[in-house]
C-alpha positions as CSV (number, residue, x, y, z in Angstrom):
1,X,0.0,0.0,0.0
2,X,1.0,3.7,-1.1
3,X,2.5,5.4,2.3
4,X,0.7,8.4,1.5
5,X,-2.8,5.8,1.9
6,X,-2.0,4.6,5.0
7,X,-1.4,7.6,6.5
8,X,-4.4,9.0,5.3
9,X,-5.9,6.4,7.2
10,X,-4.5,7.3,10.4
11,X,-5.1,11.0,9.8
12,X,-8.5,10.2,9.6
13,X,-9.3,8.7,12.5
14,X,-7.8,11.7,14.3
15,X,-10.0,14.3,12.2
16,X,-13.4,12.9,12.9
17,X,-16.5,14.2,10.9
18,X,-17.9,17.4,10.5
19,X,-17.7,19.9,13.1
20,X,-18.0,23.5,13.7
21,X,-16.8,23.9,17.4
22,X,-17.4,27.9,18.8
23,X,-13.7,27.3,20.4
24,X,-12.1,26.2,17.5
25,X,-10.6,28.8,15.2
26,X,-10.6,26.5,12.3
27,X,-14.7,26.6,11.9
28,X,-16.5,24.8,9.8
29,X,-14.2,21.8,9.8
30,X,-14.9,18.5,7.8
31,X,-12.8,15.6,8.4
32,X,-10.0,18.5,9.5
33,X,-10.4,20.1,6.4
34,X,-11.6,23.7,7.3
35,X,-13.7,25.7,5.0
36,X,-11.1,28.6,5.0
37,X,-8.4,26.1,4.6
38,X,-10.3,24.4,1.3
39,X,-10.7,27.9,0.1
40,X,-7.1,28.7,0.3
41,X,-6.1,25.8,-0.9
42,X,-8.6,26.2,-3.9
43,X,-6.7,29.8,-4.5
44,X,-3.6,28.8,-4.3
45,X,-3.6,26.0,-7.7
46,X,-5.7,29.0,-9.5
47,X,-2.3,30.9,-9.3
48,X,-0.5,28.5,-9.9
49,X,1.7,28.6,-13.5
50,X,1.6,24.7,-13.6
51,X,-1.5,23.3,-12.4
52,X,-1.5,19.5,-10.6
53,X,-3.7,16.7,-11.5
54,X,-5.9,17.3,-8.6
55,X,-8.1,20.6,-9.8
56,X,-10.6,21.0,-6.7
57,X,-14.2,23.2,-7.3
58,X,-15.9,25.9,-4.8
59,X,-18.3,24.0,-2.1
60,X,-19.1,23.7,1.2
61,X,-16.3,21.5,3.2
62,X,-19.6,19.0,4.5
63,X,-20.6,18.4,0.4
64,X,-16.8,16.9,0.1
65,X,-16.9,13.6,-1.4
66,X,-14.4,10.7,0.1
67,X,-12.0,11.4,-3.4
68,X,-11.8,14.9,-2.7
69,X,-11.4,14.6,1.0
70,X,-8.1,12.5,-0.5
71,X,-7.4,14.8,-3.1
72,X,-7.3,17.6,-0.4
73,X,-4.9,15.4,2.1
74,X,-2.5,14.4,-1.1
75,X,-2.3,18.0,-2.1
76,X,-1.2,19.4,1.4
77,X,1.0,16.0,2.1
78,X,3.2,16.8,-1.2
79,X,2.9,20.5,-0.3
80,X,4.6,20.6,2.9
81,X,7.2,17.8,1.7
82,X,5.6,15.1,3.9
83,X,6.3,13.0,0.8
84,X,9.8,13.2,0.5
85,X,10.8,11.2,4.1
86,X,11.6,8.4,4.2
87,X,10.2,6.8,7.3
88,X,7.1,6.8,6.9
89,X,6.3,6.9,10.9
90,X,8.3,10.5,10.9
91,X,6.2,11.7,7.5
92,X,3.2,10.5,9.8
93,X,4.0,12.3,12.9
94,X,5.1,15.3,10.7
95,X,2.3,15.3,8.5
96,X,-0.2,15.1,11.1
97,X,1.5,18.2,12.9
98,X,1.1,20.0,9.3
99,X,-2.6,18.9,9.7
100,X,-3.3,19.6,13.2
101,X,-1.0,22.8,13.8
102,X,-0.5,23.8,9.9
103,X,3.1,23.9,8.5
104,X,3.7,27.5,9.9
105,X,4.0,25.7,13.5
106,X,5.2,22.1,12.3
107,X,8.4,22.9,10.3
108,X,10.0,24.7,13.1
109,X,9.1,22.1,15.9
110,X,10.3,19.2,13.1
111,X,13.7,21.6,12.8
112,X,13.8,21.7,16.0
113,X,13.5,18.0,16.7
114,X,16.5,17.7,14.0
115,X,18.6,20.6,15.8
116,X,18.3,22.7,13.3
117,X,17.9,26.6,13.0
118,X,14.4,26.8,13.3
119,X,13.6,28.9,10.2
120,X,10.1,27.8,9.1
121,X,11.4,26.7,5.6
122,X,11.4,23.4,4.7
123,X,15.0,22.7,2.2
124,X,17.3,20.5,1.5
125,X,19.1,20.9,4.9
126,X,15.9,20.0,6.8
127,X,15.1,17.3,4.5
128,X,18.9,16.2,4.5
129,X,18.5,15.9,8.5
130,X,15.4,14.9,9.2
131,X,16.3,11.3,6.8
132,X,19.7,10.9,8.5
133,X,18.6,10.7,11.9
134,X,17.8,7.8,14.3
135,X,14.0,8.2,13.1
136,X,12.6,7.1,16.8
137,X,14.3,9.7,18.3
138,X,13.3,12.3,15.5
139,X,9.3,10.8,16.5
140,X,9.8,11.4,20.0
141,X,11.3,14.8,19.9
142,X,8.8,16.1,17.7
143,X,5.6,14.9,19.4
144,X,7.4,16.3,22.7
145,X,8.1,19.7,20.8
146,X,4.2,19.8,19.5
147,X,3.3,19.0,23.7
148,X,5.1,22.1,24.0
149,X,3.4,23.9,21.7
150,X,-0.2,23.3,23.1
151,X,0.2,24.1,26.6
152,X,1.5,27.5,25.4
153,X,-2.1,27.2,23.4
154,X,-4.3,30.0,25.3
155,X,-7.5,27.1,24.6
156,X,-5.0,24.6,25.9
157,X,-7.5,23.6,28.5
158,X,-10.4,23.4,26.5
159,X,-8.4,21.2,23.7
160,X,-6.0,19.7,26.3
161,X,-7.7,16.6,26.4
162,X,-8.3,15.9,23.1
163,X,-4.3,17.2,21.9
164,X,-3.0,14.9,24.6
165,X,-5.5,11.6,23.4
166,X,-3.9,12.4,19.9
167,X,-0.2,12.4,21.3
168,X,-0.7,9.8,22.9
169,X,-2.5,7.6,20.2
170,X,0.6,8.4,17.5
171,X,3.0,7.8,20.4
172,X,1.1,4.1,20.6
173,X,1.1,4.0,16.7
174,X,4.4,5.0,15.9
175,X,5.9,2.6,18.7
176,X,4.3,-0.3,16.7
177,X,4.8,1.1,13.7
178,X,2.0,2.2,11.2
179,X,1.3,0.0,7.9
């Protein structure tokens, strides 16, 4: 099975349905996918000189179909490079950040994890470190970074129990290893 489809599958678990939580920035959300997200996402491939395969249309996030919901997850899991490591328990752990945090957050804590200036921008250097290293170490460090992260959250304690059942659900799957 494609890497990218199984850890689709374990995004998905995490995302849940559709939800539009007063306390959640995000909004309108639909299996994770937010409506401003979608629509962002939907103006970034119209400026875009080459276009990819995956063209999506203007909707509401709850009239997404299972394929585009797919489409959408591909689209952001080759966008923030999730694609290009090589373990595909770090490209979990890091795309699910991407997902839950959004890359702004994730590529500095996955930097970090690597010892690496944290500079928000993901290169060769970051991609150069992050397949080098002793890739249980890299999980650990980064889901301990993104711990970090929350509880400097301001709705950490209306989300902390949900953030932590998440941590600690990758920390089970990564330990046995996702496939």
């Amino acid at each position: 099975m494609d890497p990218f489809d199984i850890i689709l599958k374990y995004i998905l678990e995490h995302e849940g349905g559709k939800v539009n939580d007063k306390n959640d920035l995000g909004g309108k959300t639909n299996q994770g996918i937010t409506q401003n997200t979608y629509n962002d996402q939907i103006k970034e491939i119209r400026n875009m000189k080459i276009k990819p395969q995956y063209n999506p249309i203007e909707k509401d996030v709850y009239d997404l179909t299972d394929k585009e919901v797919k489409d959408f997850y591909y689209y952001q899991f080759t966008r923030c490079k999730a694609n290009l490591i090589k373990d595909r328990n770090t490209s979990y752990v890091y795309f699910d950040s991407c997902i839950n945090l959004g890359p702004s957050y994730a590529i500095p804590i996955l930097q970090k994890a690597c010892n690496l200036k944290a500079d928000g921008y993901f290169g060769d250097n970051t991609l150069a470190a992050v397949n080098s290293l002793n890739q249980r170490d890299l999980q650990v460090k980064m889901l301990q970074y993104r711990e970090e992260h929350y509880k400097k959250h301001p709705k950490y304690q209306f989300f902390k129990t949900g953030w932590n059942n998440r941590l600690n659900k990758i920390r089970q799957q990564t330990e046995k290893g996702i496939n």
